[in-house]
N, C-alpha and C positions, 0 to 999 in steps of 0.2 A: 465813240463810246464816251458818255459824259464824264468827269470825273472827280472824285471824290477826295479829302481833307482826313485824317485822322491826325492824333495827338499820342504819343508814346511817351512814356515817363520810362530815364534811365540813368543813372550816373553820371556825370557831367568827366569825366575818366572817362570810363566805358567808349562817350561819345565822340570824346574829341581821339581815340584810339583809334575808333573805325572810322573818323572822318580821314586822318591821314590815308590809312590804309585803303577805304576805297577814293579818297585823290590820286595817291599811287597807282591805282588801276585805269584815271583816266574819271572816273565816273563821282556823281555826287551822292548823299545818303537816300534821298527820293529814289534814284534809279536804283541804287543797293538794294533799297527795302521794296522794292517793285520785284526784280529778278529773285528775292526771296519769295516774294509771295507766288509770283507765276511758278516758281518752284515747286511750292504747296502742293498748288493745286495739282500739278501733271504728278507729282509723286502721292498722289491723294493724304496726304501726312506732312511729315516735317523732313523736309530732303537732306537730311541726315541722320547717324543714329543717336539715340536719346536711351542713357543704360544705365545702369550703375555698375561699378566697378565687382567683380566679383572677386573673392579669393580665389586662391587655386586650389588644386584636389588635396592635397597633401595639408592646409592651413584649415580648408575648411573637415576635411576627416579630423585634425587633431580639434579643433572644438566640438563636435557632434562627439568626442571620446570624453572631450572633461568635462560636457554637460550632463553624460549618460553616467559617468563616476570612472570610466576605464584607464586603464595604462597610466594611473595615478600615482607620483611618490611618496613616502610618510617625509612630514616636515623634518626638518635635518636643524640640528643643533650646534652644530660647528662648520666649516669649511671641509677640515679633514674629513668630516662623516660624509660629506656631499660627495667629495672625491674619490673615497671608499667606497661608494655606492655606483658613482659613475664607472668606473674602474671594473665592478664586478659583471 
């Protein structure tokens, strides 16, 4: 299979992180970026997951509450009042 050249633009950090890490493995960033690609492809995607972090049930219920206006406190004026309220 003939083969082919590309050019990757990354952080000069980034680079020399994963150069150690795949020297540690024995291997150079060509092979690295080879076994990622052949990755790809058998995983028809990116052979790992790609997500964003979500809240949990409980963080994201209390914002879907102070967006809708519920379970809200009147502003408190003092400590004491905060504590009085907490309290009752």
């Amino acid at each position: 299979m003939p083969s082919t050249s590309m050019t990757i633009r990354t952080d000069a950090q980034i680079k020399q992180q994963a150069q150690q890490i795949f020297s540690d493995l024995g291997m150079d960033m060509t092979t690295a970026v080879n076994i990622f690609l052949r990755q790809a492809i058998r995983h028809n995607g990116l052979p790992f997951d790609v997500r964003l972090e979500r809240l949990n049930a409980a963080s994201q219920n209390a914002i879907e509450e102070s967006l809708a206006g519920k379970n809200l406190s009147k502003p408190f004026d003092s400590v004491d009042e905060l504590m009085e309220s907490l309290d009752a």
